[in-house]
C-alpha positions as CSV (number, residue, x, y, z in Angstrom):
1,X,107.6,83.0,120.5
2,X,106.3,85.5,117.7
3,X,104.5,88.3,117.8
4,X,101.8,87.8,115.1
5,X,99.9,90.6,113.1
6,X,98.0,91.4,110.1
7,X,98.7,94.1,107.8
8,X,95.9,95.4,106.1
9,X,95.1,98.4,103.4
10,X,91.5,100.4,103.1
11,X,90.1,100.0,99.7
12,X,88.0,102.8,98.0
13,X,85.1,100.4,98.7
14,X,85.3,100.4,101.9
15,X,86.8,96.7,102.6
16,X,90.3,95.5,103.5
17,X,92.7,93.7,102.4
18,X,95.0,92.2,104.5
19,X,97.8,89.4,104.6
20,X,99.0,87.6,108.1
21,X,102.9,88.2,109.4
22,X,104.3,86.1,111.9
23,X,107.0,87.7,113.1
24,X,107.9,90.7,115.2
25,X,104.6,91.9,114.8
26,X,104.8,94.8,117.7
27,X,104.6,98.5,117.2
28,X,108.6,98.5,117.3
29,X,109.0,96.1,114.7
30,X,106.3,96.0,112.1
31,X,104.9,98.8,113.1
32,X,108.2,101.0,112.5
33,X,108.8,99.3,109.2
34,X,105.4,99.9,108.0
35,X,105.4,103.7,109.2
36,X,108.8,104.3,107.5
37,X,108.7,102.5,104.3
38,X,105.3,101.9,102.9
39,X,103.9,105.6,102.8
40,X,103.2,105.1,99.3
41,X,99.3,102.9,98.0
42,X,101.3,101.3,95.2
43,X,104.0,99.8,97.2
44,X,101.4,98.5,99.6
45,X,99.8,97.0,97.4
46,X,102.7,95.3,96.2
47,X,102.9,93.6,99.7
48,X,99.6,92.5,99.6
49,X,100.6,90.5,96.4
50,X,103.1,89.2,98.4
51,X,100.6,87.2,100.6
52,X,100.9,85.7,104.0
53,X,104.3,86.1,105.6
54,X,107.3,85.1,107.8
55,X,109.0,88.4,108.2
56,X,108.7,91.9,106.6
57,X,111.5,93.0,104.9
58,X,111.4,97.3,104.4
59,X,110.4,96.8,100.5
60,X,108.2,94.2,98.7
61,X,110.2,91.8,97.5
62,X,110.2,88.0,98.0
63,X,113.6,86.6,99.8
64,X,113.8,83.2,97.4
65,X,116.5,81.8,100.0
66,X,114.6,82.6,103.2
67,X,113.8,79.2,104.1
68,X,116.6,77.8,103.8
69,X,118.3,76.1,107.0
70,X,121.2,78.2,108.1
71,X,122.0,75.6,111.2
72,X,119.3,76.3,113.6
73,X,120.9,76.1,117.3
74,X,125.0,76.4,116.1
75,X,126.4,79.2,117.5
76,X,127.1,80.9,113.9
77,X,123.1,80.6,113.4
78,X,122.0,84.6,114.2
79,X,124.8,85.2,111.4
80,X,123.9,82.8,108.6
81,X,120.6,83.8,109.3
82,X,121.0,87.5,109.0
83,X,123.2,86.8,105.7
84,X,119.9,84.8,104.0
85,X,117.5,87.7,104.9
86,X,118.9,91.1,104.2
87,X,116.5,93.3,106.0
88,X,114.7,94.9,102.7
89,X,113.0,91.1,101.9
90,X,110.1,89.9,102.5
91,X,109.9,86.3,103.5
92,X,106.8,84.5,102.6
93,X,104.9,81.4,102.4
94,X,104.8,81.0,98.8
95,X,108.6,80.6,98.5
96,X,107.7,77.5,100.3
97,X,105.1,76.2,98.0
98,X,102.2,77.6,100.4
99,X,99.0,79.1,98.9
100,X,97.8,82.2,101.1
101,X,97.0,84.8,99.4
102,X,95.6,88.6,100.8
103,X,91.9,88.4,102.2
104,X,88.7,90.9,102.4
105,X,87.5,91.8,105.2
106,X,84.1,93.7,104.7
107,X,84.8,96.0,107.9
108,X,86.9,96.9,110.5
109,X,85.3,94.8,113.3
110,X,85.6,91.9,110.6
111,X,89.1,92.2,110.3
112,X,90.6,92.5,113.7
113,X,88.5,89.2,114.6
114,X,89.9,87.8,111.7
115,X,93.2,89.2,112.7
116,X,92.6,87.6,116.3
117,X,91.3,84.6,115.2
118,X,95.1,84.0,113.6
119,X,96.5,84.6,117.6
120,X,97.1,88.9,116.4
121,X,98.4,90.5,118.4
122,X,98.1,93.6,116.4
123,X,96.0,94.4,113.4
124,X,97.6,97.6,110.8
125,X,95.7,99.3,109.0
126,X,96.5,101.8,106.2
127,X,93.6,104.3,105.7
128,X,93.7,107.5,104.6
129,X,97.0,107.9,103.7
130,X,98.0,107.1,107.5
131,X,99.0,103.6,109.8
132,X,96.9,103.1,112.4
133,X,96.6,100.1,114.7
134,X,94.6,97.8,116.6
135,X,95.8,96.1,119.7
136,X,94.6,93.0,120.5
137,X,90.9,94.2,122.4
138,X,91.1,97.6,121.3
139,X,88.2,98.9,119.5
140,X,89.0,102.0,118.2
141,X,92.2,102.9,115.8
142,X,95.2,104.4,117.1
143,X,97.8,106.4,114.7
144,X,101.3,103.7,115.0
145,X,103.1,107.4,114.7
146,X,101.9,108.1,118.0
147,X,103.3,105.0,119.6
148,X,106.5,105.5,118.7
């Protein structure tokens, strides 16, 4: 099972631009990535360039060997798999000839039913120079720094 989420960035306008992650999308996973290594708008932005995603890696940068099949089910899987995906990669669709870029969302309502439309869990949001989160039926923002 995976815990799916979208990660998403104000803009000065008002909308948001987000891109989907499937994996470890809870407040201990994507949320403590997010809080600890994109403080910065430029380096968020880079992710969002990035597009629709696997995993989040702790810097944008596109893991070209992530989909690769390191023996799914063999008992050395965990370890070829952790040895294709340093932790500081990103692994998205495009590596695998996907096209899914970021989307706007016009509003905050828009984009955590976009982001639960897509079976999120959890919706980011970087506004104000700050994380904040939506669970799944919350309706207003939560700082992710006060979750964990």
């Amino acid at each position: 099972m995976s815990t799916r989420c979208r990660i998403g960035i104000e803009n000065k306008d008002g909308t948001i631009t987000s891109i989907y992650c499937h994996h470890d999308g809870y407040l201990e996973g994507v949320g403590e990535i997010l809080v600890n290594h994109y403080k910065a708008e430029e380096k968020i932005r880079k992710l969002m360039e990035l597009g629709d995603m696997s995993s989040l890696g702790t810097e944008p940068v596109e893991n070209l060997r992530g989909w690769e099949n390191p023996g799914y089910g063999t008992t050395d899987w965990m370890k070829a798999y952790k040895e294709l995906r340093p932790e500081n990669q990103c692994i998205i669709y495009k590596t695998r000839g996907e096209d899914c870029p970021a989307k706007i969302h016009n509003s905050i309502e828009e984009y955590q039913k976009y982001s639960r439309d897509c079976w999120g869990e959890y919706a980011y949001l970087f506004k104000d120079g700050e994380w904040f989160v939506l669970e799944y039926d919350d309706t207003e923002l939560k700082s992710v720094k006060d979750y964990l």
